[in-house]
N, C-alpha and C positions, 0 to 999 in steps of 0.2 A: 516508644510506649506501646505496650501490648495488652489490649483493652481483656480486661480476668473472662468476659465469656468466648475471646476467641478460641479458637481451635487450631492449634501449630504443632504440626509434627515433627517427631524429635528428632528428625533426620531433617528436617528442614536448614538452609542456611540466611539467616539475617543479619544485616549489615549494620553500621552504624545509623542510628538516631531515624528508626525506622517505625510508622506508627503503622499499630495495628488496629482496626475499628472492631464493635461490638457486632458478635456472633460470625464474624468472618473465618474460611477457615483455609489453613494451606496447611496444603500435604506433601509429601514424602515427595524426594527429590527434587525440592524450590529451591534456589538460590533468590535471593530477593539482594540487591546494592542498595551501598550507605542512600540514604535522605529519600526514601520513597514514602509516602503516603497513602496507604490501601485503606480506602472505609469500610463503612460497614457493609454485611452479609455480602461479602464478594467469594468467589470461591476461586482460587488459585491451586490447579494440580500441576503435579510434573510428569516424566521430565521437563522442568521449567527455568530458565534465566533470567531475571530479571535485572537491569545494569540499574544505574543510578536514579535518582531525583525524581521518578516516576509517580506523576496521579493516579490511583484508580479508584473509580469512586463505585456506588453500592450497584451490589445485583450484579457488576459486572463476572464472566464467567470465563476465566484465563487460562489455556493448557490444558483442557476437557480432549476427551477422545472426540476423535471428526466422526463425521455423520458417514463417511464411504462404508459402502456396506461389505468391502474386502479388507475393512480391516480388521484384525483377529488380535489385536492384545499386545502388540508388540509396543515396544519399547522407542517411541517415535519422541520427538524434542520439539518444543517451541525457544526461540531466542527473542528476548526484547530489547531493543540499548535504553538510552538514556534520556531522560526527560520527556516523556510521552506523554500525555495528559490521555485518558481510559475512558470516557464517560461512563453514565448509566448506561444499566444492561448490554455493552457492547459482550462479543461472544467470539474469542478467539483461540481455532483449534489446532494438536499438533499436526505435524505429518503424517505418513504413510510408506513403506515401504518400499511401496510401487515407482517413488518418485525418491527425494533423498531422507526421504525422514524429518523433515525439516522443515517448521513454518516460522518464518522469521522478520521480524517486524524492527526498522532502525531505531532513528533515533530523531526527537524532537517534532512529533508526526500528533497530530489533536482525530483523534477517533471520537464521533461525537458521540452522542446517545442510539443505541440499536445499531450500531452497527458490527455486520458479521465477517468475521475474516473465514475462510474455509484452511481444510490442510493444504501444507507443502505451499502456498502463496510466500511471496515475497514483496516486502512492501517496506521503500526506499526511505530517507530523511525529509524532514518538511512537507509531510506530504499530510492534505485535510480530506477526511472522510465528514460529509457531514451526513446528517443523520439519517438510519434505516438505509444509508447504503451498504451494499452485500456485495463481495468478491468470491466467488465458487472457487472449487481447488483448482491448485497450481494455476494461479494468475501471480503476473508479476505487477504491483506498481509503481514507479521509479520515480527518483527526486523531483520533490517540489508539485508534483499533480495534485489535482483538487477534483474530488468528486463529491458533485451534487447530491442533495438530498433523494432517496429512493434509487439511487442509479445500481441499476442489477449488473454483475459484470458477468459474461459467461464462461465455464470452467478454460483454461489454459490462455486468457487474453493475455495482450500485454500492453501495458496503457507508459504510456514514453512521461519523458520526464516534461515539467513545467506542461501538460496537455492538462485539460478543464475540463469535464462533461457534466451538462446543464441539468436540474434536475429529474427525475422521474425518467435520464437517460434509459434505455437496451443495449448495453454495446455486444456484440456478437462478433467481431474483428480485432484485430488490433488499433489502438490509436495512437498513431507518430506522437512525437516529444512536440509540443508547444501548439498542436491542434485542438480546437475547441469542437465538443462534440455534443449532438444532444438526438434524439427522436426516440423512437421506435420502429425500428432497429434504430440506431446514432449514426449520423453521418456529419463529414465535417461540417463544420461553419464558419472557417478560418480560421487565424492564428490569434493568440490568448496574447494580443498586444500589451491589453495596459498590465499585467500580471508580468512580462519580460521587462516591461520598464520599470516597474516596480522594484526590480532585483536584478536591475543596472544595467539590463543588456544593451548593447551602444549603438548607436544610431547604424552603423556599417554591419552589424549583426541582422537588426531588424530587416533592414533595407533586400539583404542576400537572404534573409528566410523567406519571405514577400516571394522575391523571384522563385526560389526553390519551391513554395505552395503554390502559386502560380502557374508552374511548369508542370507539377504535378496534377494538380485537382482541377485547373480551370485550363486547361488545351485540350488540345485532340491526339497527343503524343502517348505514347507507353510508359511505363515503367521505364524497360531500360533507355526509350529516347530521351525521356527528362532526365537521368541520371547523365547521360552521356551530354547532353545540351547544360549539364550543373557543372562540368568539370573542372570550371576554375574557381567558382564558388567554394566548390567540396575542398579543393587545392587549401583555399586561404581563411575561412573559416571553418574554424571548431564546430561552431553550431549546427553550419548545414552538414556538415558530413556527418553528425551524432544523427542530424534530420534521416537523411537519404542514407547511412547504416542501419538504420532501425528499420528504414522501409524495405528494403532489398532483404533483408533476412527475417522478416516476418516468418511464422511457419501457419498463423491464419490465413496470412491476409488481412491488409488494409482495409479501414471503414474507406465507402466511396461513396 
């Protein structure tokens, strides 16, 4: 249903059983999928993707040119998957040139109210923003992290997957996969236990991230001594090795 004061452009594409709210408006090059929900005054521009089942509720602002001030007009994309819920006024913008063109947002991921995604960011599956948090361009955030309310992310971070940062965080580093983070600047404050057991991770998983944070954050070793002191860990678990690849290829730099 497509409420008579919206505005949809005839180039636009909508999917099956897709409701449109009063005075919202999407423009030229939206694909919008079957069973999305847009309310009212949201403004949806392209190039834009939208997949399936998707909320977005009012004031939200989707596919807008990014605030970088080299960008000149081009022809940049946003991607969204599937089942996303949008909140109020959150503000998510496309790419840029500079980088792939490309800000692209998964799938099944709860954006609460205010919060801003920037260009060219990459932001993984199950993953909760909650409110007035903000990610600058080309940050990545990966499956299953949860950021705190007001948590500022700085441009090109990369926040790991199943990692927490506590409210009113600064992160200015990267933050490994399953680390909890919060301050000003954010520094760790161990690993995001009861969240990994939440989604099953097995006692022999836990146990081997322990040692691998452990080796890292709480000795007097390096980098590469704690990696080379993980190597049967890295061997035999998945996890630590997602752990201690993320940390070795950082291009900031770990929170410490």
């Amino acid at each position: 249903m497509i409420h008579e004061t919206a505005i949809v452009h005839s180039d636009a594409q909508i999917g099956k059983n897709v409701t449109i709210g009063p005075w919202t408006y999407i423009g030229a090059d939206v694909v919008i999928g079957d069973d999305c929900w847009i309310g009212s005054h949201v403004v949806v521009k392209g190039p834009t993707v939208i997949g399936k089942g998707n909320k977005i509720f009012q004031f939200a602002s989707v596919g807008e040119e990014c605030q970088d001030k080299k960008y000149a007009g081009e022809a940049t994309r946003l991607e969204i998957g599937d089942n996303n819920v949008i909140r109020e006024s959150v503000t998510i913008h496309r790419g840029t040139v500079q980088d792939e063109g490309l800000t692209k947002i998964g799938s099944n991921n709860l954006l609460m109210a205010y919060v801003h995604v920037a260009h060219d960011c990459v932001v993984g599956n199950n993953v909760i923003m909650a409110n007035n948090a903000s990610i600058a361009g080309h940050c990545k955030v990966d499956d299953w992290a949860i950021l705190g309310g007001m948590t500022g992310v700085h441009q090109f971070v990369h926040i790991g997957a199943h990692a927490f940062t506590a409210g009113a965080s600064l992160v200015l580093q990267d933050v490994p996969p399953f680390v909890m983070a919060s301050g000003q600047a954010a520094s760790p404050r161990g690993l995001n236990f009861e969240g990994l057991k939440r989604r099953g991770f097995s006692k022999e998983s836990l146990q081997a991230l322990r040692r691998a944070y452990k080796a890292l954050y709480r000795s007097s070793m390096t980098v590469d001594e704690a990696v080379a002191a993980l190597q049967d860990d890295i061997a035999n678990d998945e996890q630590v090795k997602l752990f201690i690849d993320f940390v070795t290829s950082s291009q900031r730099g770990i929170i410490r």
